[in-house]
N, C-alpha and C positions, 0 to 999 in steps of 0.2 A: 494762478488758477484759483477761483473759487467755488465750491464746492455749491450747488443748489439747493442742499443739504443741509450745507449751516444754517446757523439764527442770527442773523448779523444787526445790528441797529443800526436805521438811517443813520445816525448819528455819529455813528464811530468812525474813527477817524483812519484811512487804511492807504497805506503808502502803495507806488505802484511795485509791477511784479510781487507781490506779498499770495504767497498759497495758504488757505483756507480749507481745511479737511470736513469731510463727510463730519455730519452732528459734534461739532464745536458750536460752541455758543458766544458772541461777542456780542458786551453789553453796550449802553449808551457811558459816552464820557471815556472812552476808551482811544489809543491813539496808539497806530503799530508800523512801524519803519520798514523804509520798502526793502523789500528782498528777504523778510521775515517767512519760514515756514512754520506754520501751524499744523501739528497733525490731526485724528478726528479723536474725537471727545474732549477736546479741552472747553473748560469754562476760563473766561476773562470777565472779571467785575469790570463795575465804576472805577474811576478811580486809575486805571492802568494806564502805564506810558510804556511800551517796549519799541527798542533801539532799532538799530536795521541789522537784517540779516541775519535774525537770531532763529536758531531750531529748537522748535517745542513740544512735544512728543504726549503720545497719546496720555490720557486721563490726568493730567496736570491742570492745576488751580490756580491765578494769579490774582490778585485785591479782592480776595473774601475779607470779611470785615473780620477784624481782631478776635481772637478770642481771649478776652480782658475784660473784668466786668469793669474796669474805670472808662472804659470807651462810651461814648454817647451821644455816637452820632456825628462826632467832627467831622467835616469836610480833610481825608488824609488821600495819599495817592499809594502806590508801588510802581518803582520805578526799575527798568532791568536796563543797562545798555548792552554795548553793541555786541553782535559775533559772541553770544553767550548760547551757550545749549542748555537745555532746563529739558533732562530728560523723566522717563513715567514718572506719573504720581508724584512726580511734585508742588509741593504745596506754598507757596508764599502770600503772607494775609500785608491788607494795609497799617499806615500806621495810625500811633493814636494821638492824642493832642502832647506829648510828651516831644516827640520830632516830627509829627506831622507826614513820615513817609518810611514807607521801608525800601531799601533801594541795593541793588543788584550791578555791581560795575561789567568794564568791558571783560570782553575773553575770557568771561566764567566757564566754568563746566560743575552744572549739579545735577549727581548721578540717581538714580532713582530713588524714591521714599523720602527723600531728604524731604526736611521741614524750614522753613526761614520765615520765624512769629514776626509781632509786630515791630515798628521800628528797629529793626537789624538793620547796620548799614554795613554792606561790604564794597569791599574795593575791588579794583582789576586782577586780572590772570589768577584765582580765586578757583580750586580745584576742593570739592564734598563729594566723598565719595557715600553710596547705598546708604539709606536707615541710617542717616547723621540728623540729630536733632537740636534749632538753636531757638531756645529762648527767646523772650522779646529784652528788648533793646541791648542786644550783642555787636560791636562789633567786630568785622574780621578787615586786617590792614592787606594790601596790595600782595600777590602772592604768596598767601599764605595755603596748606596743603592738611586736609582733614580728613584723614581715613574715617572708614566704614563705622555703623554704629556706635558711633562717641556722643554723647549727653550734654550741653555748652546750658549749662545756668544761664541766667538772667543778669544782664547787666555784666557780662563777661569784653574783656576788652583781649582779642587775640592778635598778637603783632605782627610786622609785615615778614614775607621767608620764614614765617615760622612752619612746623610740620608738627600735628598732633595723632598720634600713634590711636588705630583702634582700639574698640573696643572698651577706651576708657570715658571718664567725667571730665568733662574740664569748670572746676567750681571755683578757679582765682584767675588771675589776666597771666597770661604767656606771652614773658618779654620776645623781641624781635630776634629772631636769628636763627633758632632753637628750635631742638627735637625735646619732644616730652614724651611722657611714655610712664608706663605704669600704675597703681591703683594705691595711695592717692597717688595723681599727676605728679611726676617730677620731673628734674633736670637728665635729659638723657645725652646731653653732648649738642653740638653747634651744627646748623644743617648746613655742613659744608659742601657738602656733594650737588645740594640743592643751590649754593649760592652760586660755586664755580661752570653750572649747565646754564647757568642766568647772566655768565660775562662776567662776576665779579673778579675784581684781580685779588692774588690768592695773597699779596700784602696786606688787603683788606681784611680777608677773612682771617687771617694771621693776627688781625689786631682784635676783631671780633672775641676770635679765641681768648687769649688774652683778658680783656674784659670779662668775659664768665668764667676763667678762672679764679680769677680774684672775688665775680662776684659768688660764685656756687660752690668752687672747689677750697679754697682755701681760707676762706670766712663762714661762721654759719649765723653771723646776721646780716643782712639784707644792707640794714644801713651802715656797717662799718663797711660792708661790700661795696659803697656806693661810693663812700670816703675814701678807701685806696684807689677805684676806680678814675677820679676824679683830680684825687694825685698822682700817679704814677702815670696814665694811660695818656700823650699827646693829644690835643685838641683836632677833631675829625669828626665827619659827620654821621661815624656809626657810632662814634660814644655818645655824641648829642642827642641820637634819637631814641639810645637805649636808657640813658638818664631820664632823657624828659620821659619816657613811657612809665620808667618806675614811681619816678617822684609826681607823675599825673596820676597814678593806678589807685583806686578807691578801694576793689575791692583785696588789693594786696596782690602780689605774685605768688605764682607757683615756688614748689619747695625744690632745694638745689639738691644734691647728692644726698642720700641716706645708704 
């Protein structure tokens, strides 16, 4: 159903079964996957691609242009897929000539007031909760879980199963796996609870563990942490992906135990 109400442009591009709520506005260059609901007051810039079947809830904003003064003009898009809910007042702008796109994976859930600047990319099953705010060019990896009112700097890399505790900053990259927690951010223990509701077999996480002990608990530098890791920890594909996220991290990892 669409609403007589909206402002829809010839031009936009609208999957079937897709609802359209009273005074939503859909711009031109726009493109939205059937089975989407739109509630009323939302605006949709240029620029937007949403997925199918996704719920999007009163006064929410998707490819407003950057706010970045290096922006000027580029041809960028924002991108959401599928079965993600983007409820009030949410805000996601496009991106800028940096990645060309801001983009929103499947099975999100972003809870109200949440912000998602330019060029953020996030992945699937991807849970922000209220008044969480990310920087541009953030990204967050494949289930990863962000309490309420947290602060994510620019150029923050957050890894996949990780869970970052309200209320705090997150100002360095958060290896995969891990709960953080406190002001500054630190090491608060392995999201075990979170991995084993996800199917992981608890051999895995057993080894997970492991790894951040050596690298947080019983080293207190990173790289000697990285070197026992390296030796001691059998070859698997949770050491490979938590190596390469460190030894890729620019702007450095969060702090382990204090």
């Amino acid at each position: 159903m669409i609403s007589k109400l909206a402002n829809i442009h010839p031009n936009a591009k609208i999957g079937k079964n897709v609802t359209i709520e009273s005074f939503s506005t859909i711009y031109d260059d726009v493109e939205i996957g059937e089975g989407t609901v739109i509630g009323p007051n939302v605006t949709i810039y240029s620029g937007a691609r949403i997925g199918k079947n996704c719920q999007i809830f009163p006064g929410v904003v998707i490819a407003a242009i950057p706010q970045d003064l290096k922006y000027h003009g580029e041809y960028t898009t924002t991108e959401i897929g599928n079965n993600t809910v983007i409820r009030e007042h949410v805000t996601i702008h496009r991106g800028t000539e940096d990645r060309l796109k801001t983009k929103v994976g499947n099975n999100c859930l972003l809870m109200c007031y949440v912000h998602i600047a330019h060029d953020c990319l996030l992945g699937d099953h991807i849970i922000i909760a209220n008044n969480t705010n990310l920087a541009g060019h953030v990204t967050v990896d494949n289930w990863a879980i962000i309490e309420g009112m947290v602060g994510v700097q620019q150029f923050v890399n957050i890894g996949q199963h990780s869970f970052v505790a309200g209320m705090t900053s997150v100002r360095k990259d958060v290896p995969p796996y891990i709960r953080v927690a406190r002001e500054p951010l630190t090491y608060a223990g392995v999201n075990s609870i979170g991995l084993r509701r996800r199917g992981v077999e608890s051999k895995s996480v057993k080894v997970i563990e492991d790894i951040y002990r050596l690298l947080f608990v019983l080293n207190n530098s990173v790289t000697k942490g990285v070197k026992q890791i390296e030796k001691e920890i059998n070859d698997c594909s949770e050491k490979t992906i938590v190596i390469d996220f460190i030894k890729k991290s620019e702007k450095g990892i969060i702090k382990g135990l204090i």
